[in-house]
FIKOL-546708 format. One record per atom (N, C-alpha, C): y, x, z. Coordinates in steps of 0.2 Angstrom, whole numbers, plus 5000, padded with zeros to 4 digits. Example, Ala and Ser with C-alpha at 12.3 -4.5 7.8 and 13.67 -1.06 7.14 Angstrom:
residues 2
497250665039497850625039498450665039498950645035499550685036500050645039
END
This chain:
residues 50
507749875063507649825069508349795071508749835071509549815075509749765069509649775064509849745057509649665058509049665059508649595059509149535064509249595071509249555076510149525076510449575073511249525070511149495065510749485061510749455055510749375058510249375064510049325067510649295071510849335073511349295079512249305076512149325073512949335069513349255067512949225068513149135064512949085073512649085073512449045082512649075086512749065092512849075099512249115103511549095098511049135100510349085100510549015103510148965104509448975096509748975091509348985084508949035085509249105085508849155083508449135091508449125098507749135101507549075099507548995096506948985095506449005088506749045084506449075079506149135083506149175090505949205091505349175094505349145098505049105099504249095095504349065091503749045086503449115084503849145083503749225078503549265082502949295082502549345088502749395085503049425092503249495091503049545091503349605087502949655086503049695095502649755096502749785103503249805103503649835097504449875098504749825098504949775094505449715096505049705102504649695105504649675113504949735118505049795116505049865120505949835118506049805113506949855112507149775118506749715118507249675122507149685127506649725130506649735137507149795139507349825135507749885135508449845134508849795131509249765132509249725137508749715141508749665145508749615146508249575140508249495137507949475142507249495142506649485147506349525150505949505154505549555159505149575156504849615158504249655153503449625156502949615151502449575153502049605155501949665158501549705160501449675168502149655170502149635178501449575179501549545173501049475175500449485172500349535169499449555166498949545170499149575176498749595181498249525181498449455182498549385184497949365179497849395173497449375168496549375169
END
């Protein structure tokens, strides 16, 4: 996974790799590792709302 996510961002400033991130539905661990990096918050807060 750590592979992927420099692969991505090694060339851009970052703007590329999120909107590929974007389109591309995540798997649960890429969602656990960005919230453990602290990209985003974690979507459990807003479930509830559904």
């Amino acid at each position: 996974m750590a592979k992927k996510v420099s692969a991505g961002v090694t060339k851009s400033t970052g703007t590329e790799s999120k909107m590929a991130m974007k389109k591309k539905k995540k798997t649960f661990a890429e969602r656990a590792a960005d919230i453990a990096s602290g990209r985003r918050k974690p979507l459990r807060q807003r479930q509830g709302h559904k």
